[in-house]
N, C-alpha and C positions, 0 to 999 in steps of 0.2 A: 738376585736377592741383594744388591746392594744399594742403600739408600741415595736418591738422586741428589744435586748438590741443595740443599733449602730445604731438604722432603720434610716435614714434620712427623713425629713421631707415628702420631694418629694414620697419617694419609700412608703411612709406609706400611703398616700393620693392614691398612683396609686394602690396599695395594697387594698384597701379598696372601690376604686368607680369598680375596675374588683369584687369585690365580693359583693356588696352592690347597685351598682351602684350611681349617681348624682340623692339629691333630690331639687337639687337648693339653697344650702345653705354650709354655709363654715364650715359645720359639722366635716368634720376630720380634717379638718385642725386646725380647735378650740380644739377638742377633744386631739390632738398631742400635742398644745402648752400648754394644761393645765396640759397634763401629764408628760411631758416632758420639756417642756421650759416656764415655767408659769413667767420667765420677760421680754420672748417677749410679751409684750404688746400690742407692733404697729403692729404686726403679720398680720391682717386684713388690715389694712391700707399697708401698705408694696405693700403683694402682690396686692391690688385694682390698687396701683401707675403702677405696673409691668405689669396688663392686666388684673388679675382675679379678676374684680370687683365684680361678684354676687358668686360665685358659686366655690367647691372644680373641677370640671371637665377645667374651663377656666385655671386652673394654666397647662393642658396640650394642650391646644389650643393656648393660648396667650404669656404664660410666661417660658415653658421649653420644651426640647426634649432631647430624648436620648441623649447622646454623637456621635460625627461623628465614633467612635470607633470601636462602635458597631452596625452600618447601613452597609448593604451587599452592598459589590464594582455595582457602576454601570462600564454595557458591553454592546457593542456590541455584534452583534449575525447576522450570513448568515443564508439565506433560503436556502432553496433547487437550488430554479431559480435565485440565486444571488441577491436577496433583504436584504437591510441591515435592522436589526430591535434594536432601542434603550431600552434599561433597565435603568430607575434612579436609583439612589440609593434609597432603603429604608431602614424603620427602623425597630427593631429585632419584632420579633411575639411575644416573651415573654423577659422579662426585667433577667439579671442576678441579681443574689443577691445582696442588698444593698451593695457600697463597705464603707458604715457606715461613720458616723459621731460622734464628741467629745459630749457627753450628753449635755444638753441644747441650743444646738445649733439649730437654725431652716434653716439654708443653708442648699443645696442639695449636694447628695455625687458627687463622679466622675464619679456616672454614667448619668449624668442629664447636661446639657450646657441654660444656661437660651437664651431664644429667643431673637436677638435685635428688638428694634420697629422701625419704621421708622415714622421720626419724620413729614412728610407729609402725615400722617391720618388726 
């Protein structure tokens, strides 16, 4: 559970709920700030503003995704009998390696785009 030397906030949290998995608490993400950026302080408050208000799993629900970067092109596709069939784009199976961040920093690298909310929730 210790953050790698550059890991970024984001990649150490998704690092950690694929091997540990979400017990409903903001366990690595506390655990990250205290080893790594202990004067983020608002850290918790922060991201709750941003979406993840209970839990280290809502910062991948609410508050970030991949980069467009690294999501597979959506296509088009024929059938056989001349039926068109859509593909969206999605996003990667496994994440590339942290493209790293300046120590005590708790923003996400380049490989992370925070989600916008829409302000008619």
């Amino acid at each position: 559970m210790t953050p790698a030397a550059g890991e970024c906030l984001v990649c150490f949290v998704a690092r950690q709920l694929d091997e540990f998995g979400c017990n409903s608490t903001h366990r690595f993400a506390s655990h990250y700030r205290d080893r790594v950026a202990p004067r983020a302080t608002a850290l918790l408050a922060r991201l709750s503003a941003m979406g993840a208000c209970c839990c280290d799993c809502e910062m991948f629900m609410n508050t970030y995704e991949p980069a467009p970067r690294l999501w597979t092109q959506a296509y088009e596709s024929v059938d056989s009998d001349g039926y068109g069939a859509w593909a969206d784009a999605k996003p990667p199976d496994t994440m590339p390696p942290c493209a790293t961040t300046r120590r005590g920093s708790t923003k996400p690298c380049a490989n992370w785009v925070r989600l916008s909310r829409s302000r008619d929730r």
